[in-house]
N, C-alpha and C positions, 0 to 999 in steps of 0.2 A: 425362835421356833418353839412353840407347845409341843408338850410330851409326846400329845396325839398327833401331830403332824409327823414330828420327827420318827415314830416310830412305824407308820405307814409310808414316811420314807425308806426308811428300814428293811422295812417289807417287801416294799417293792424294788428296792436293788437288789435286794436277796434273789428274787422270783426272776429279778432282768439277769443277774449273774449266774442264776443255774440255766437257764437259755440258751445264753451265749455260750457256756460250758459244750450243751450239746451241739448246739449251731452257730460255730464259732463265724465271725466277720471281721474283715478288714478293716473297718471304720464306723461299722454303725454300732457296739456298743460306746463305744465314745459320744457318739450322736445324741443316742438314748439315753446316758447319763447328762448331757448339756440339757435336754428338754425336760428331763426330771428336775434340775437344779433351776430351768427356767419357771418350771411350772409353780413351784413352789414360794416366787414371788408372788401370786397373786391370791388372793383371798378367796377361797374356793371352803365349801364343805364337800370333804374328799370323803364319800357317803358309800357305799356301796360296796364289791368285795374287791379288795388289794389286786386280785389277780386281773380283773377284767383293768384296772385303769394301767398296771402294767404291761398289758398284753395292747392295750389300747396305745401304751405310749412307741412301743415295737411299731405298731401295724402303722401310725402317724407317720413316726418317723423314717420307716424303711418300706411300705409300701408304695408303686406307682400306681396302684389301682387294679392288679391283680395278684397281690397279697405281697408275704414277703418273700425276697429270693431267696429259693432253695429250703424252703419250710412248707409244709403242706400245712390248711388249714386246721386237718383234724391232729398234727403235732403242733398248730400254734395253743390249740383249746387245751388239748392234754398237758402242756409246757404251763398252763397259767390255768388250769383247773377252771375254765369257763368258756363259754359258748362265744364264737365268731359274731354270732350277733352283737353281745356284748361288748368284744372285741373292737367290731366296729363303732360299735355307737362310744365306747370313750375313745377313739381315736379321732370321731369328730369335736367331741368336747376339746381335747385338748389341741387339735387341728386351730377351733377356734380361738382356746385360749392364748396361743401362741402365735396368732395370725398367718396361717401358715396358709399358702394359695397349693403346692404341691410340695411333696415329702421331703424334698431336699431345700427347697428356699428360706429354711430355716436360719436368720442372718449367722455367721461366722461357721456353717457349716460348709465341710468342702465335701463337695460327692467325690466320687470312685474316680481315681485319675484317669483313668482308660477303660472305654465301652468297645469289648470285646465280640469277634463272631458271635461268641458264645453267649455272649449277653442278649445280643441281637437274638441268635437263634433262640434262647428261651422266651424273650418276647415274644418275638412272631408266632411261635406254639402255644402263648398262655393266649394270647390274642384269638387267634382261629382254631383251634381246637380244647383246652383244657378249659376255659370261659365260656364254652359255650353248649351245647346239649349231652356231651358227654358230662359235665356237672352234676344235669337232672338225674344222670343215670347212675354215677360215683354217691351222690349224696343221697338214691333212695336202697342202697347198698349192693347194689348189683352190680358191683365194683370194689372191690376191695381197697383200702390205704394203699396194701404195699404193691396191689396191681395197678390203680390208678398211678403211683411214683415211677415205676416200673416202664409204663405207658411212655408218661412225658419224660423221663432222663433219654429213652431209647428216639423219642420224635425229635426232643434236642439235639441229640447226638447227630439223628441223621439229617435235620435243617444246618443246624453246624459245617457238617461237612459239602453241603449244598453251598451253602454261601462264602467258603473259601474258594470251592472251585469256581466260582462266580466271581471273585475277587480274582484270582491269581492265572485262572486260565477261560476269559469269558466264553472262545470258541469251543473248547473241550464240552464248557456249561453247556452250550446252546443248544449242541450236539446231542448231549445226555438227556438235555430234560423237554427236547421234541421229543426224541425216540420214547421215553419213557411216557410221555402222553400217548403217541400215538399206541403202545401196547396198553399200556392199563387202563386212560384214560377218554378213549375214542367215544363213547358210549356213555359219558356222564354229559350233564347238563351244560349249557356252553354259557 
C-alpha cells in the first residue's frame, strides 16, 4: 500500500472512529472497518474529500434506504464534514465496488441477530412519515434537527408500542385502534 493510500486509510478510520464514538453500534463498525479493508483491494483513485468517501462507506454499509439507524442526516454531514449528497453518491461507488445488491449482503457479514418491535417501528415511521413530505418541510428549515429527532423518536415510540399490543394482545389492539379511528380519524380520506 502507497503512502497515499495508506494514509487516506488513516483518515478515514479516524473520521469512522470518532462516529461511532458518538453513535456507538453493535455491529456495524466492525462492518465498516471489513468494507474499508475490502475496498482497498481494488485499484481505485480515492480523489475527492476523505470525509464523503467515509461517510459514503457508513451510509453503504448501514443503510436500508432510509439512512442510517438512529443518525439523522444532518449529524451524518456534520460527523464527516460533507453534504448527504455526497454521502450518497460514494456509497454508491463503493456499493458498486463491493458488489453490494443491499447494505447487509456484504459476503461474511452477519446482520443484527434479532429485528426488534422497535426496529419495525422505526421502519414503518421512516417509511410513512419521516421519507416523506415532512422532509420537504425539515429540509427547507421549518423544522428544526432537534424537532425533527424529537418528532420521529416520540412516533417510534408510539408505533412501538402499537405493535406489541398487536403482538401480545390482538383483541385489546382491535379494540384500540377502531375506537381511535372512529374519534380522530372519521373524517380523513378512506
Amino acid at each position: 500500500m502507497n503512502d497515499n493510500v495508506s494514509s487516506w486509510r488513516e483518515a478515514c478510520h479516524r473520521l469512522q472512529g470518532e462516529f461511532f464514538e458518538k453513535y456507538p453500534s453493535h455491529d456495524l463498525p466492525q462492518r465498516v472497518q471489513q468494507a474499508l479493508e475490502s475496498l482497498l483491494q481494488h485499484e481505485v483513485d480515492w480523489t475527492g474529500a476523505v470525509g464523503g468517501w467515509a461517510g459514503g462507506i457508513v451510509y453503504a454499509v448501514g443503510s436500508s434506504g432510509c439512512g442510517v439507524p438512529g443518525v439523522m442526516n444532518a449529524d451524518l454531514e456534520a460527523a464527516f464534514g460533507t453534504t448527504m449528497s455526497t454521502i450518497r453518491k460514494r456509497a454508491e461507488q463503493v456499493k458498486e465496488l463491493l458488489g453490494l445488491e443491499a447494505p447487509l449482503s456484504l459476503e461474511g457479514f452477519v446482520p443484527t441477530p434479532e429485528f426488534t418491535l422497535c426496529d419495525e417501528a422505526n421502519a414503518v415511521c421512516a417509511y410513512a412519515f419521516r421519507n416523506g413530505p415532512i422532509e420537504d418541510i425539515h429540509a427547507s428549515g421549518r423544522i428544526s434537527d432537534p424537532e425533527m429527532k424529537h418528532l420521529m423518536i416520540k412516533a417510534c415510540e408510539s408505533m412501538a408500542k402499537l405493535l406489541i399490543m398487536k403482538r401480545e394482545s390482538p383483541a385489546e389492539y382491535d379494540a384500540f385502534i377502531r375506537d381511535y379511528n372512529r374519534k380522530f380519524c372519521s373524517r380523513w380520506e378512506r
